[in-house]
C-alpha positions as MATLAB code, in Angstrom:
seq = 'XXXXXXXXXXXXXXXXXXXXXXXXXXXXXXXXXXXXXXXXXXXXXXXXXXXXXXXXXXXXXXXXXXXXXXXXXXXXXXXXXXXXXXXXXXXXXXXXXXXXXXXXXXXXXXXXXX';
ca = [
      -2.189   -7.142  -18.751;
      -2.749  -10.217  -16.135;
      -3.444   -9.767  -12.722;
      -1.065  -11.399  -10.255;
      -1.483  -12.413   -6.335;
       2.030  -12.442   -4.361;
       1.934  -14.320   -1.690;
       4.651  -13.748    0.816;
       6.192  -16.863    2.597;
       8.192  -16.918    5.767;
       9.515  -19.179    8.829;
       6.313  -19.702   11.040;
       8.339  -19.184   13.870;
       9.102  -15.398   15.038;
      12.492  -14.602   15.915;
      13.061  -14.431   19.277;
      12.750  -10.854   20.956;
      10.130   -9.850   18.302;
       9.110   -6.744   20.533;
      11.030   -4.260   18.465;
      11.844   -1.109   18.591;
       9.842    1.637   16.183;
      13.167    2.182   15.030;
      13.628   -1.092   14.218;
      10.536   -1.650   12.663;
      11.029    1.348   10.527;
      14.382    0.262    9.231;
      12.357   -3.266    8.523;
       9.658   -1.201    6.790;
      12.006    0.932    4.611;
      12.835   -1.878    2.203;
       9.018   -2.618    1.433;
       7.774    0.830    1.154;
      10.369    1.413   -1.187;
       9.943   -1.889   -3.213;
       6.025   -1.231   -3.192;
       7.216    2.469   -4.519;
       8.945    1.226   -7.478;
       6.513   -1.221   -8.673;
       3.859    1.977   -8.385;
       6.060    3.757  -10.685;
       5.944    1.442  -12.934;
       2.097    1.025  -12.880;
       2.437   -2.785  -11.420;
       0.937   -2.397   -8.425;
      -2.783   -2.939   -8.137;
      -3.108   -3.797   -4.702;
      -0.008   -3.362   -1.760;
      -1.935   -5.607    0.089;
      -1.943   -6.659    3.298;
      -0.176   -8.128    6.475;
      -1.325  -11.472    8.017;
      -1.785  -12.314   11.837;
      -0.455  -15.707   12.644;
      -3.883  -16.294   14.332;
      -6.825  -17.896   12.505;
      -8.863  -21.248   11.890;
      -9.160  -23.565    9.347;
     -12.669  -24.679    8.442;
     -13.449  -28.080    6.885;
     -16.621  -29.599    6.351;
     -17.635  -30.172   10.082;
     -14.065  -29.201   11.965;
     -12.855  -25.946   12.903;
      -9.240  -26.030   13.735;
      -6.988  -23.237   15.406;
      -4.338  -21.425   13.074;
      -4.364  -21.255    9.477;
      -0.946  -23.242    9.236;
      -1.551  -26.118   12.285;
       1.807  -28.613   10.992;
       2.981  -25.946    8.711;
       7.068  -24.510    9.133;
       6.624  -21.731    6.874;
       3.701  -19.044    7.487;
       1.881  -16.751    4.711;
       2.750  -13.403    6.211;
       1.070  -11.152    3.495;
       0.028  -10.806    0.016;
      -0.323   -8.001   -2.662;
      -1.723   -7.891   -5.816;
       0.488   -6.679   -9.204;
      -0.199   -6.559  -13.218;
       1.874   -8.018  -16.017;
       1.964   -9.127  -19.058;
       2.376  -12.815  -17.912;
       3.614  -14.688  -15.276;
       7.329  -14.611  -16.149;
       7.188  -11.044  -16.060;
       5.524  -10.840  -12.597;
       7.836  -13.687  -11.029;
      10.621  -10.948  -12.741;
       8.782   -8.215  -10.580;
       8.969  -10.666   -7.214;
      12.446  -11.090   -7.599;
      12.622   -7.886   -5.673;
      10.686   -8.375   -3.046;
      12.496   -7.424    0.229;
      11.430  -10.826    2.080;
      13.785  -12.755   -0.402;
      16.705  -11.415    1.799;
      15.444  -12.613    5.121;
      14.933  -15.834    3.933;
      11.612  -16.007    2.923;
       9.500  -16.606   -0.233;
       7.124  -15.168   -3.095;
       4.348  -17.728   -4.462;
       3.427  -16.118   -7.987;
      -0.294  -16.972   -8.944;
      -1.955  -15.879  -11.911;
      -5.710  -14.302  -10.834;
      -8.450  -15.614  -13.108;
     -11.737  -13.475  -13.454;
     -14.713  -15.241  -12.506;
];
């Protein structure tokens, strides 16, 4: 088995009204926790991951620029890590992924050991 970063895309701008409810942000939730649950089950997931702020800097040889995305229309908004055989399988396994319904994306990258 390969190791596999997702890498979950979405619209750099928030929707408007982003203060939501903990209702709301429960029903948003519900999707990935069961998503994340399934791909547990099946002994895929190696690392749920994280969420990304939209804050950050970029750092190149002598600048330091504010936000990780300055011209950028789509945002990274999290990542997790998941095991397959190879990468057809795991972009099989992303098709899933509950930000695919909002609109959003799943990069697929194979993880090489260093």
């Amino acid at each position: 088995m390969k190791e596999f970063l997702f890498i979950y895309r979405r619209q750099a701008v928030q929707e408007e009204g982003a203060q939501w409810s903990p209702e709301r942000i429960q029903q948003l939730m519900k999707p990935w926790q069961d998503w994340f649950g399934s791909l547990a089950a099946q002994n895929k997931l190696v690392d749920r991951g994280n969420r990304l702020d939209g804050d950050g800097s970029t750092v190149k040889t002598d600048v330091v620029t504010n936000g990780p995305y300055v011209e950028m229309k789509e945002a990274v908004g999290g990542y997790s890590i998941v095991k397959a055989k190879d990468l057809r399988e795991a972009a099989e396994l992303a098709k899933g992924c509950p930000i695919l319904s909002v609109g959003g994306s799943v990069e697929v990258r194979t993880i090489l050991a260093m």
